[in-house]
FITORNU-564310 format. One record per atom (N, C-alpha, C, O): x negated, y negated, z; residue in three letters; atom name. Coordinates in steps of 0.02 Angstrom, whole numbers, plus 50000, padded with zeros to 5 digits. Last residue first. Layout:
N
SITE     x     y     z code site
SITE     X     Y     Z  ALA   CA
...
This chain:
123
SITE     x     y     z code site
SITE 49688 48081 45437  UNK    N
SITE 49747 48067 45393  UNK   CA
SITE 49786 48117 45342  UNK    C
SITE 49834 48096 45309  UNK    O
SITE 49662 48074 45608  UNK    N
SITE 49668 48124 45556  UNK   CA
SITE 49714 48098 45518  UNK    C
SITE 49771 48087 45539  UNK    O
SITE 49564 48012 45726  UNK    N
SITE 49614 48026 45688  UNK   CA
SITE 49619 48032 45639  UNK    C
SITE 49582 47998 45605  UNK    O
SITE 49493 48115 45896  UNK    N
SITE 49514 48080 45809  UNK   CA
SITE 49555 48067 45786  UNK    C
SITE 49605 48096 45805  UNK    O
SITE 49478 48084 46040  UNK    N
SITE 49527 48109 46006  UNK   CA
SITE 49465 48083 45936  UNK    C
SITE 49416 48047 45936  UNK    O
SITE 49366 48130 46146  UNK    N
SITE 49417 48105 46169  UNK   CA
SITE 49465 48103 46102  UNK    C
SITE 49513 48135 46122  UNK    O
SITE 49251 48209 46083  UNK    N
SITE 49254 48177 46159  UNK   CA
SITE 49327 48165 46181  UNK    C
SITE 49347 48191 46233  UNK    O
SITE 49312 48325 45959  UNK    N
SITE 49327 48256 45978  UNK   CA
SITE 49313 48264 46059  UNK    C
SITE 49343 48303 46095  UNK    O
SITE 49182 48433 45888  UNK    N
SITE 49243 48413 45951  UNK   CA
SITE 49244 48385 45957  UNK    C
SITE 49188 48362 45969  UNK    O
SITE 49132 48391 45733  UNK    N
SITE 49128 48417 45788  UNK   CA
SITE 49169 48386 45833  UNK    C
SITE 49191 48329 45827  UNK    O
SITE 49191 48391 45606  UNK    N
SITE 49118 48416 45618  UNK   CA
SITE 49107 48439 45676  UNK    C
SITE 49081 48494 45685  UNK    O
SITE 49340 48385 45507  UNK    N
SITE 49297 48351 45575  UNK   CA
SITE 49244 48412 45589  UNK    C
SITE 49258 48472 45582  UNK    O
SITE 49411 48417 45398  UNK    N
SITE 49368 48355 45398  UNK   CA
SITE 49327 48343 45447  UNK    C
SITE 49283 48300 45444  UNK    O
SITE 49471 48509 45417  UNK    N
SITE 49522 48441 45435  UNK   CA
SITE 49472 48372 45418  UNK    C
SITE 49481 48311 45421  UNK    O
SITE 49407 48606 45406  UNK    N
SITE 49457 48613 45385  UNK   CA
SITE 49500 48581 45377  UNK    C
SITE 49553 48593 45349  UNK    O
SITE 49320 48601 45543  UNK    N
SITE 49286 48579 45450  UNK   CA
SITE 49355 48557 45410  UNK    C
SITE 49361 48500 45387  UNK    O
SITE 49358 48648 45637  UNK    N
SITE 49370 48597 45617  UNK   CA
SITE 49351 48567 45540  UNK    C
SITE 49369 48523 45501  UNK    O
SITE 49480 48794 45573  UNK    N
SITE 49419 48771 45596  UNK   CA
SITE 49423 48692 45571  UNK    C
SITE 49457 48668 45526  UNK    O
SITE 49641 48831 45629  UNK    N
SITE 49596 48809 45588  UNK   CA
SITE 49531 48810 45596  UNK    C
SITE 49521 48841 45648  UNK    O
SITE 49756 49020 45654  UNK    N
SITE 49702 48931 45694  UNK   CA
SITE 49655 48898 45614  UNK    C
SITE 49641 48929 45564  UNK    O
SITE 49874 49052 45563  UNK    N
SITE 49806 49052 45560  UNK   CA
SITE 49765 48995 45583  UNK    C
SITE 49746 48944 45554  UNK    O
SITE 50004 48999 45618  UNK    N
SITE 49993 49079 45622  UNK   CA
SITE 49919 49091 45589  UNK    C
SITE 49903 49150 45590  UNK    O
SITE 49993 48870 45747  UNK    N
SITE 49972 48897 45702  UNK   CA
SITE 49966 48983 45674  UNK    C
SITE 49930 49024 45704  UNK    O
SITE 50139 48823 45826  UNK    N
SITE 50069 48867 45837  UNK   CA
SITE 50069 48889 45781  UNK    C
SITE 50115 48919 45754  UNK    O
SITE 50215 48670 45866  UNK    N
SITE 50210 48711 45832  UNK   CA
SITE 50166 48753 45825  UNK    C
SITE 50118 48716 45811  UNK    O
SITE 50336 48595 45974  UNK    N
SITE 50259 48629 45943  UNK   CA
SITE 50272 48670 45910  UNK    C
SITE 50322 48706 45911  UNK    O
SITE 50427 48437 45984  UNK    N
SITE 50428 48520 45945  UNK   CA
SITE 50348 48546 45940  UNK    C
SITE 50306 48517 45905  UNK    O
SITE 50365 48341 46092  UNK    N
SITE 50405 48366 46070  UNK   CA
SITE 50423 48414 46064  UNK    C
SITE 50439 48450 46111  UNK    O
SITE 50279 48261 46231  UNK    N
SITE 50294 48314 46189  UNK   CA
SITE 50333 48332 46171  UNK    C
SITE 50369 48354 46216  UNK    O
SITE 50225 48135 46285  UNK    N
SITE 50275 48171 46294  UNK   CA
SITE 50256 48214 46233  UNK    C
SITE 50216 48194 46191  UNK    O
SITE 50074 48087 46342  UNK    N
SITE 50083 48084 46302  UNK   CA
SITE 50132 48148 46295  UNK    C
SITE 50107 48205 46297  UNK    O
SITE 50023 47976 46474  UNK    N
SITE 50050 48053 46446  UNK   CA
SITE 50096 48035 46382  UNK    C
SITE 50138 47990 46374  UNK    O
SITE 49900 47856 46570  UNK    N
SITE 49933 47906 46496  UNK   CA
SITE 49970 47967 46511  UNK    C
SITE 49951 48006 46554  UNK    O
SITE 49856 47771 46690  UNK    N
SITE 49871 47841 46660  UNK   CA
SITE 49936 47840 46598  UNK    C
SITE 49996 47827 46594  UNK    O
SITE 49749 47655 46770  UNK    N
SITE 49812 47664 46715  UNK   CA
SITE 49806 47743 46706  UNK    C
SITE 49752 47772 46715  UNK    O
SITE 49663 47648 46882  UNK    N
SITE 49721 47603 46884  UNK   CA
SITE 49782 47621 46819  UNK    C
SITE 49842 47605 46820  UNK    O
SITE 49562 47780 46934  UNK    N
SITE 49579 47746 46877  UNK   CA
SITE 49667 47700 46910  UNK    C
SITE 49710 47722 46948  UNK    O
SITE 49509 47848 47053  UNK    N
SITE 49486 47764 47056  UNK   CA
SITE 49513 47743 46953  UNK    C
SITE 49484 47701 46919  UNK    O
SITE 49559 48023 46962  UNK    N
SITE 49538 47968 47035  UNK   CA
SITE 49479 47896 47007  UNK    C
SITE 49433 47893 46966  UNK    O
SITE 49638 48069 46896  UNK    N
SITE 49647 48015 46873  UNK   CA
SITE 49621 47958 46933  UNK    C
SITE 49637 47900 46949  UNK    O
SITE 49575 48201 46900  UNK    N
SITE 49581 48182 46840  UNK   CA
SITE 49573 48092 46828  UNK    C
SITE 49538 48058 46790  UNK    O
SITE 49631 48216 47031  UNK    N
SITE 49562 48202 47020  UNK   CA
SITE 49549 48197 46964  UNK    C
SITE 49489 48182 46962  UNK    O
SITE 49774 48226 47021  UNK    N
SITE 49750 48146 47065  UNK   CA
SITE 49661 48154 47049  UNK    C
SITE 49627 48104 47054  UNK    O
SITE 49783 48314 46936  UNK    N
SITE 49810 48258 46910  UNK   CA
SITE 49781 48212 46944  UNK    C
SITE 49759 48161 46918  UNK    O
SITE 49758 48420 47047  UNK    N
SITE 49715 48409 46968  UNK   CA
SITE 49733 48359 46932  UNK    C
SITE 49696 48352 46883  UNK    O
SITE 49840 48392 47122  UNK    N
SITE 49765 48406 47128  UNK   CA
SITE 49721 48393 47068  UNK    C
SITE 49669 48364 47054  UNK    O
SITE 49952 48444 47056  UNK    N
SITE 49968 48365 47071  UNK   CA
SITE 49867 48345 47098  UNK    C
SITE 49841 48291 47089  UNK    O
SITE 49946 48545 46920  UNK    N
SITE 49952 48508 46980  UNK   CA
SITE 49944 48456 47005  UNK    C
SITE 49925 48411 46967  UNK    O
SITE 50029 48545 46749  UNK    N
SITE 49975 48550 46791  UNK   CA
SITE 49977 48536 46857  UNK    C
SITE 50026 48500 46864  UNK    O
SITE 50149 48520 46691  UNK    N
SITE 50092 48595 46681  UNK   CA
SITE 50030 48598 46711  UNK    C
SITE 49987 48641 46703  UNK    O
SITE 50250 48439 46695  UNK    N
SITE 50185 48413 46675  UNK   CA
SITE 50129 48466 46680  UNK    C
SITE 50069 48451 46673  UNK    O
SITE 50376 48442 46736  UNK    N
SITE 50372 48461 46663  UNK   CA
SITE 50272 48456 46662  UNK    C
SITE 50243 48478 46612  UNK    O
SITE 50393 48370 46835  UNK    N
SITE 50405 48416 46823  UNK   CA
SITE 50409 48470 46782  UNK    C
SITE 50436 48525 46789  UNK    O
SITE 50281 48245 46849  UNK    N
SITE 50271 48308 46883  UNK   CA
SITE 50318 48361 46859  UNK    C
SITE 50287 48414 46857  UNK    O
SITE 50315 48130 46755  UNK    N
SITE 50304 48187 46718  UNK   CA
SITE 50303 48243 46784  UNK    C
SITE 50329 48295 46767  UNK    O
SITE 50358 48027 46861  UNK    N
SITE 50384 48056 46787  UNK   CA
SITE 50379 48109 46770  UNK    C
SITE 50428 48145 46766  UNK    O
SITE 50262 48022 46936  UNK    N
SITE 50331 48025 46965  UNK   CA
SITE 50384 48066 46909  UNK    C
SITE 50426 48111 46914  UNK    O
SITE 50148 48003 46877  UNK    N
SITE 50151 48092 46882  UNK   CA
SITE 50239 48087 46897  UNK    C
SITE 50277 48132 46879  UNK    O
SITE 50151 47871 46828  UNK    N
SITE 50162 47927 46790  UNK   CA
SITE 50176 47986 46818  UNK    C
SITE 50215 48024 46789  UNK    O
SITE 50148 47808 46964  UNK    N
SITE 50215 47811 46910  UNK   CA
SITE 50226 47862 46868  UNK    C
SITE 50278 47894 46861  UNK    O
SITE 50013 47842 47014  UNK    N
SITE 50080 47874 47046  UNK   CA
SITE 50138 47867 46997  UNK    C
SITE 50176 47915 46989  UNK    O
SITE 49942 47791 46888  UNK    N
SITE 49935 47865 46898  UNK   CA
SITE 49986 47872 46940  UNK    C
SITE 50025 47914 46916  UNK    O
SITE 50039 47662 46813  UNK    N
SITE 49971 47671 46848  UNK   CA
SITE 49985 47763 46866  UNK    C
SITE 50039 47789 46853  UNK    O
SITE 50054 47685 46640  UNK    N
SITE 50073 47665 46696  UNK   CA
SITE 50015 47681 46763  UNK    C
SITE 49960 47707 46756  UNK    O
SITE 50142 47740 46511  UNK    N
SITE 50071 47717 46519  UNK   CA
SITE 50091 47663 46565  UNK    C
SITE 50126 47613 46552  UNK    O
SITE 50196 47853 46386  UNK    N
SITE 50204 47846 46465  UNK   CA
SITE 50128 47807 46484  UNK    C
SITE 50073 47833 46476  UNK    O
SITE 50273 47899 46246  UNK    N
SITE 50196 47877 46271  UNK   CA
SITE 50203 47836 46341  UNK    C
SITE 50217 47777 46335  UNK    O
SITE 50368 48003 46152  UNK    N
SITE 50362 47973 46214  UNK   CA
SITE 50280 47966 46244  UNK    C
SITE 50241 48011 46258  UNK    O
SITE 50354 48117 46058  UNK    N
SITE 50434 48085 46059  UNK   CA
SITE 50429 48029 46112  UNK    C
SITE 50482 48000 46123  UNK    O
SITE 50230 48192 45956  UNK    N
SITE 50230 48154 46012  UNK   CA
SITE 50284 48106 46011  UNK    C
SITE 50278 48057 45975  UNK    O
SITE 50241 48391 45900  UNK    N
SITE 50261 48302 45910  UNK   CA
SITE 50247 48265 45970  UNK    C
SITE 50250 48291 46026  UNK    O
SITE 50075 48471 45922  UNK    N
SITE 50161 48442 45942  UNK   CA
SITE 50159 48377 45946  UNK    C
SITE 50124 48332 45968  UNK    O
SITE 49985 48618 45825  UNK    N
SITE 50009 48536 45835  UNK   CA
SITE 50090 48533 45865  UNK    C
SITE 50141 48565 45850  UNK    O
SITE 49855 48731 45821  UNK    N
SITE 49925 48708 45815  UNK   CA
SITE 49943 48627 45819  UNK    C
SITE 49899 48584 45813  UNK    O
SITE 49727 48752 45818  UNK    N
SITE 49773 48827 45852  UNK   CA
SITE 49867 48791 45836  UNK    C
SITE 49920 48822 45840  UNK    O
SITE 49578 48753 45776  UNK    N
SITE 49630 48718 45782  UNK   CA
SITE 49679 48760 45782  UNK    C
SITE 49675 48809 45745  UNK    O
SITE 49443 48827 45918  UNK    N
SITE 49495 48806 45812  UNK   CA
SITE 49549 48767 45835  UNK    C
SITE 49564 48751 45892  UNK    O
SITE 49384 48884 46013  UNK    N
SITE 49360 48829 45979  UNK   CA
SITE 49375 48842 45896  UNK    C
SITE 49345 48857 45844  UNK    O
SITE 49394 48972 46153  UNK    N
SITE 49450 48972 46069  UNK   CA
SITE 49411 48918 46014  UNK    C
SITE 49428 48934 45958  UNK    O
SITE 49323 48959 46253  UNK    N
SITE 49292 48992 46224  UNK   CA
SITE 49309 49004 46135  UNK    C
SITE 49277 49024 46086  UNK    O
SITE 49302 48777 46199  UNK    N
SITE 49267 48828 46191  UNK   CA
SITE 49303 48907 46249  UNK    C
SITE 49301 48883 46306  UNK    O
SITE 49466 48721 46153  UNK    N
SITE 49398 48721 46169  UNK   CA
SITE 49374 48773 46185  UNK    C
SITE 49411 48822 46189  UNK    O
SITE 49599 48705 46042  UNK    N
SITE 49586 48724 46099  UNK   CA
SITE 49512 48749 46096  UNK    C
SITE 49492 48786 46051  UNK    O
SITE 49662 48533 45970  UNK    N
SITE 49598 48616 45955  UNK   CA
SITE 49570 48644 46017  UNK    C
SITE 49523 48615 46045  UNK    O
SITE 49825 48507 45895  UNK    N
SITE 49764 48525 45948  UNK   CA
SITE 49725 48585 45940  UNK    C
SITE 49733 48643 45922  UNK    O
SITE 49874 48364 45825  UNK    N
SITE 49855 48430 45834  UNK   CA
SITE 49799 48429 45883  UNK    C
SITE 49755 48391 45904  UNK    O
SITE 49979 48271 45869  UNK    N
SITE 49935 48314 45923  UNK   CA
SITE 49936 48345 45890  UNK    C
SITE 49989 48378 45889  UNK    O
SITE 50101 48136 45781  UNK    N
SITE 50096 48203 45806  UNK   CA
SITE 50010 48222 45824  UNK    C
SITE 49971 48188 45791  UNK    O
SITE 50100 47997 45800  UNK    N
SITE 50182 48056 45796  UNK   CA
SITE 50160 48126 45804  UNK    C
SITE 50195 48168 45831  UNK    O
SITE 50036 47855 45833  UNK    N
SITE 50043 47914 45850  UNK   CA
SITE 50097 47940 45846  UNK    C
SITE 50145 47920 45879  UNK    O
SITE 49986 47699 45827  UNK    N
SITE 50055 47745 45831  UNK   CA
SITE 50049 47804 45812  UNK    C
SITE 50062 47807 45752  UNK    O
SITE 49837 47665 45885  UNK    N
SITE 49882 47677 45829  UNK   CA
SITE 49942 47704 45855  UNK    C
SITE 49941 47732 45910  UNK    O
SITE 49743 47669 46000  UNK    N
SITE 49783 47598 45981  UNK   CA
SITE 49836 47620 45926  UNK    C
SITE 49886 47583 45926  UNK    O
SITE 49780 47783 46122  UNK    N
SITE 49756 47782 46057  UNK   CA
SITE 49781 47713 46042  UNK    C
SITE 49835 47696 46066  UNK    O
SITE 49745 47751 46318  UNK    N
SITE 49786 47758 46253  UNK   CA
SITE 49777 47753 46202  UNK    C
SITE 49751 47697 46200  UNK    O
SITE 49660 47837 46425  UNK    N
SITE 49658 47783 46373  UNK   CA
SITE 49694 47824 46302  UNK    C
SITE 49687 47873 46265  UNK    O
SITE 49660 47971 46480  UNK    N
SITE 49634 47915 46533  UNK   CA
SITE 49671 47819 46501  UNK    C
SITE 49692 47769 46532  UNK    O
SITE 49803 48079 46459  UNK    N
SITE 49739 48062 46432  UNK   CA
SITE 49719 47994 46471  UNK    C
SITE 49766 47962 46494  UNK    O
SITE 49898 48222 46450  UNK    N
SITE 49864 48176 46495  UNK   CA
SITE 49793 48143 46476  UNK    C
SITE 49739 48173 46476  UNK    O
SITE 50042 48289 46358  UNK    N
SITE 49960 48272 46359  UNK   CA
SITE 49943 48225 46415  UNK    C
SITE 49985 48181 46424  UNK    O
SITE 50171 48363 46430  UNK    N
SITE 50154 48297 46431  UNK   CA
SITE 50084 48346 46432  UNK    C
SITE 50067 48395 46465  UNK    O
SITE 50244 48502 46442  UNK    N
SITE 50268 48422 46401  UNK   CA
SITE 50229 48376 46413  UNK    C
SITE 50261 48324 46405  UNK    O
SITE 50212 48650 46494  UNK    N
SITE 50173 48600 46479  UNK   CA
SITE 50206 48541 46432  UNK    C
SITE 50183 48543 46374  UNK    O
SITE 50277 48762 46445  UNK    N
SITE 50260 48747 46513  UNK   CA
SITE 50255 48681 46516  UNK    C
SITE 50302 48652 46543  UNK    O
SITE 50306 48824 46329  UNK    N
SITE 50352 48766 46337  UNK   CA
SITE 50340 48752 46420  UNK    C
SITE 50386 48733 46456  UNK    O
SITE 50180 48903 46274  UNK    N
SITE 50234 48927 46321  UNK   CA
SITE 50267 48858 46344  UNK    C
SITE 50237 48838 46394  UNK    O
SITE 50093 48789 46235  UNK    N
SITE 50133 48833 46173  UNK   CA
SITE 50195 48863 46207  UNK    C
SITE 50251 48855 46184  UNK    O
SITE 50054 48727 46353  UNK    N
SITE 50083 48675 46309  UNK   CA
SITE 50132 48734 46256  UNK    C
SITE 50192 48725 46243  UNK    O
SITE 49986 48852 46417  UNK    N
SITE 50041 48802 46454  UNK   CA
SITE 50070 48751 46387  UNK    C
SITE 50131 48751 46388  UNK    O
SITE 49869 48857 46304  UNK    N
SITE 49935 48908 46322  UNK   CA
SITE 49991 48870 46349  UNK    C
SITE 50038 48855 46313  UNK    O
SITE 49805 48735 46325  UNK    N
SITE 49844 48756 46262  UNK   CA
SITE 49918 48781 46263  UNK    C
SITE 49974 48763 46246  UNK    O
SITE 49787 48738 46455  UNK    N
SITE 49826 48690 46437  UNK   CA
SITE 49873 48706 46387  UNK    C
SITE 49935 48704 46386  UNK    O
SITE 49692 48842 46442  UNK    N
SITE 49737 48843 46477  UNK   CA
SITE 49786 48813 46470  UNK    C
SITE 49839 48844 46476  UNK    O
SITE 49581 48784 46360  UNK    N
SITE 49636 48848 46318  UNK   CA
SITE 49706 48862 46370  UNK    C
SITE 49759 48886 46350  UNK    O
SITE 49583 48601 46344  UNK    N
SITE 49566 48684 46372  UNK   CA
SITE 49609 48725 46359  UNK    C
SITE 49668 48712 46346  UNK    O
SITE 49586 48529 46203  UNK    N
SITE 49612 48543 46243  UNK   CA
SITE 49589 48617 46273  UNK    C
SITE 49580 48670 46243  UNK    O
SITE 49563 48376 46094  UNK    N
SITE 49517 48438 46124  UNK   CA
SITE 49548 48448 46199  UNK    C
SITE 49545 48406 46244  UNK    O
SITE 49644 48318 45961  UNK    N
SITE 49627 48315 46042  UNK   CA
SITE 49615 48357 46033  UNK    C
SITE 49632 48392 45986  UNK    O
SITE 49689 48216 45832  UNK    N
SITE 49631 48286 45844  UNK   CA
SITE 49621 48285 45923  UNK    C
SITE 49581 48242 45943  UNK    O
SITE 49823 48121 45774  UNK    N
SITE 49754 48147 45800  UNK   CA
SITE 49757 48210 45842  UNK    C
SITE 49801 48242 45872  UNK    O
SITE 49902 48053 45631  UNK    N
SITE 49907 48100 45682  UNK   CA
SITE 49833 48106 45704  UNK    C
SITE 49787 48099 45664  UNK    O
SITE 50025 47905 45642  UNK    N
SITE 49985 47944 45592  UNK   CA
SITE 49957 48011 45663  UNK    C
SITE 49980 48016 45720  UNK    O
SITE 50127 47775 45565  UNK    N
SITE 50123 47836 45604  UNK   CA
SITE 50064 47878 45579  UNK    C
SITE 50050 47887 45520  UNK    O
């Protein structure tokens, strides 16, 4: 088990801290086993603001997944089908317990230099 560094819009963030938001959406699945997301909400917030467990990895073509996640999934179904347009697989990555940092990090602070494109991982 081990944990990675996603780069998340501050919108998301919020939606994920306010128990809006259970499921990360990502194109491609991490090969490691994964337990916990910290996350560093992007520019204009750009720190590390917190971390949630990951209890469930959903990886299926884009109608299966949203079937799943739409109700819990903090985002629209617009923004999910152009997220995930001419892709054949979709990710979500369930969410557990979050947790919000009472002092965000910087990335230095974890070791990382600059915004993960798509994740790190963090030992």
């Amino acid at each position: 088990m081990c944990k990675m560094l996603l780069s998340i819009n501050p919108c998301h963030v919020n939606n994920i801290m306010a128990g809006i938001k259970h499921y990360e959406f990502r194109k491609r699945k991490c090969k490691k086993i994964v337990d916990t997301i910290i996350i560093y909400a992007t520019s204009p917030i750009m720190k590390v603001v917190g971390e949630a467990e990951v209890i469930d990895i959903i990886e299926d073509t884009p109608k299966n997944v949203w079937n799943v996640t739409s109700d819990y999934s903090g985002i629209s179904k617009s923004f999910f089908d152009k997220y995930y347009k001419g892709r054949e697989k979709a990710v979500a990555y369930k969410l557990g317990k979050v947790k919000k940092y009472e002092k965000p990090l910087s990335l230095s602070d974890l070791g990382v230099y600059s915004a993960p494109q798509s994740f790190v991982y963090i030992n």
